[in-house]
KOLGUNU-711584 format. One record per residue (C-alpha): residue number from 1; residue in one letter; x, y, z. Coordinates in Angstrom, 2 decimals, padded with zeros to 5 digits. Layout:
% KOLGUNU-711584
> NUM | A | X | Y | Z
...
END
This chain:
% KOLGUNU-711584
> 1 | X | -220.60 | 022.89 | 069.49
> 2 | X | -219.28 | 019.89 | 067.39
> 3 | X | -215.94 | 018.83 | 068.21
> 4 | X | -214.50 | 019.83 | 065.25
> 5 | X | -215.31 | 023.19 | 065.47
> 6 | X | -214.26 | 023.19 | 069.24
> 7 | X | -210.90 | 022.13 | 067.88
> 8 | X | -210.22 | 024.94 | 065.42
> 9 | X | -211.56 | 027.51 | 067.84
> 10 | X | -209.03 | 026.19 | 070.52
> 11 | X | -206.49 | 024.06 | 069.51
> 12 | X | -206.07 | 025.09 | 065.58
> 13 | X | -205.79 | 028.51 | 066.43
> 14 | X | -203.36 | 030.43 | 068.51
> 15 | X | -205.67 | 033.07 | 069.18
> 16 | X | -208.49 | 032.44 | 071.71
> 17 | X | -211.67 | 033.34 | 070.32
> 18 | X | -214.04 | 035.53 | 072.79
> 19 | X | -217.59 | 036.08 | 070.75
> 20 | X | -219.00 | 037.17 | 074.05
> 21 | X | -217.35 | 040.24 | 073.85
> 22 | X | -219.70 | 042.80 | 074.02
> 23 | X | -219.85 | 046.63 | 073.44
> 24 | X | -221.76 | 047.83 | 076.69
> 25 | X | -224.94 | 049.98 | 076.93
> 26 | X | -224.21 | 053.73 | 077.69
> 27 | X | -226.11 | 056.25 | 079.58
> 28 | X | -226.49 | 058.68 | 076.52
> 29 | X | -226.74 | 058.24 | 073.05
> 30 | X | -226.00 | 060.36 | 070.40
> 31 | X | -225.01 | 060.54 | 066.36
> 32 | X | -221.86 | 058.85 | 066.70
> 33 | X | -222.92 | 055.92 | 069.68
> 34 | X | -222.19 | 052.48 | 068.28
> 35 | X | -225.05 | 050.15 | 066.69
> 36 | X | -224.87 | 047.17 | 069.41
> 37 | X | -227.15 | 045.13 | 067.52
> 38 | X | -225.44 | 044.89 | 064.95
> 39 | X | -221.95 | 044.92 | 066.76
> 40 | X | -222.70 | 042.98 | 069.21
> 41 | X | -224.31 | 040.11 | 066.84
> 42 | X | -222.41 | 037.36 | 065.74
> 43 | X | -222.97 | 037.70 | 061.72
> 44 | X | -220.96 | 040.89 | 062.67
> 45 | X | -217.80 | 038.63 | 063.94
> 46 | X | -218.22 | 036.01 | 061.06
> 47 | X | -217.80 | 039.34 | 058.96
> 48 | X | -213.70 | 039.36 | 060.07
> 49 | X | -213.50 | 036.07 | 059.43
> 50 | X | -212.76 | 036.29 | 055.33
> 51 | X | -210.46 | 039.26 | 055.63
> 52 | X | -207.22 | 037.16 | 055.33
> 53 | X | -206.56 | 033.76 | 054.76
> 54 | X | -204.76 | 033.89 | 058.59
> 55 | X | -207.46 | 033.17 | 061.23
> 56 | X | -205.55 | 034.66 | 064.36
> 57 | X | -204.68 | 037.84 | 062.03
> 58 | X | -208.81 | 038.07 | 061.15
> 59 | X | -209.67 | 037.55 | 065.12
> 60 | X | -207.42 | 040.10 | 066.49
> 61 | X | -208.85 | 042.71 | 064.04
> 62 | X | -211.96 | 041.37 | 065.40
> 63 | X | -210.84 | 041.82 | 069.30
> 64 | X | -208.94 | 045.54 | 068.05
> 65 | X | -211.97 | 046.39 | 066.40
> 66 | X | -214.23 | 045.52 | 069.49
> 67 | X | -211.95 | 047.65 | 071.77
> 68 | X | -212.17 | 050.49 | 069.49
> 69 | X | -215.99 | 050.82 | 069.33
> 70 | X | -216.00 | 050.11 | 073.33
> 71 | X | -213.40 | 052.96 | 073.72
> 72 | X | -214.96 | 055.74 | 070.95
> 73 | X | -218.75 | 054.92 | 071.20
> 74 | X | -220.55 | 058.08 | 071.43
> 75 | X | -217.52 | 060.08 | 070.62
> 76 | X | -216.28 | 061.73 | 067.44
> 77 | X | -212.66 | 060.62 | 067.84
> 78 | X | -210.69 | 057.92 | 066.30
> 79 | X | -208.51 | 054.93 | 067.42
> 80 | X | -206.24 | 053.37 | 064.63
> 81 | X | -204.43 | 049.86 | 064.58
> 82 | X | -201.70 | 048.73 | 062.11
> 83 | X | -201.60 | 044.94 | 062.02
> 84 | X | -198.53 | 042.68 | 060.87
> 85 | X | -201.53 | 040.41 | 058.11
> 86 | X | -199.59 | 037.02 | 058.62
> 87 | X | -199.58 | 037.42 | 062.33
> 88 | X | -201.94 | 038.94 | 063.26
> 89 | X | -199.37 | 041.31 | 066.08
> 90 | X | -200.21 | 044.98 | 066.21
> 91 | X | -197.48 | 046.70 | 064.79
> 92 | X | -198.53 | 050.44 | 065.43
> 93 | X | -201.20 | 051.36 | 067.81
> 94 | X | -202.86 | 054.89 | 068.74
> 95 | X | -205.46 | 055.64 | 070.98
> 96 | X | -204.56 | 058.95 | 071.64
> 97 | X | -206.43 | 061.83 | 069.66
> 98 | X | -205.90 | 065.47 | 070.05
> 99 | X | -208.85 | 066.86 | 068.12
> 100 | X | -212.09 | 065.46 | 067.23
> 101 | X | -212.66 | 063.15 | 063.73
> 102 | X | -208.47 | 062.97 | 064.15
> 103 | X | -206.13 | 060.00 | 065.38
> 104 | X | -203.09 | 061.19 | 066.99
> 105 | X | -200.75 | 058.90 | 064.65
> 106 | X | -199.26 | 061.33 | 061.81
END
């Protein structure tokens, strides 16, 4: 890692970046487990990085996202985040879900 990159990763941004996060390996699989290949790859965390032009609001979608996949993998339920776009601060979160292919947020 140059330094400059080391420097945007920790210093420019107020968001620590953790690419190590990984989606673990389950017992089962099924139709709705989680690709970790591709999830777990890092061209799939440079994908968050163009969503805004904030780069603490594109890494906690990143992290959110990450948590969601961990939390529904092999599952047909849903998680949902609502994300403040400058900031990058969850504003509404819901990881509650009553019935399957459902969040519990109305």
């Amino acid at each position: 890692m140059k330094y400059s990159e080391w420097k945007e990763q920790y210093v420019d941004s107020p968001v620590v970046v953790d690419q190590t996060q990984k989606i673990t390996k389950k017992k089962d699989s099924n139709a709705y487990s989680v690709d970790r290949k591709l999830v777990n790859s890092k061209e799939y965390h440079d994908k968050f990085e163009s969503l805004t032009s904030y780069k603490s609001t594109n890494e906690s979608v990143y992290q959110e996202a990450m948590k969601m996949l961990e939390h529904r993998d092999g599952t047909e339920s849903e998680d949902i985040v609502v994300f403040d776009s400058r900031t990058g601060n969850i504003v509404v979160k819901n990881t509650l879900s009553a019935r399957e292919g459902q969040t519990g947020l109305t």
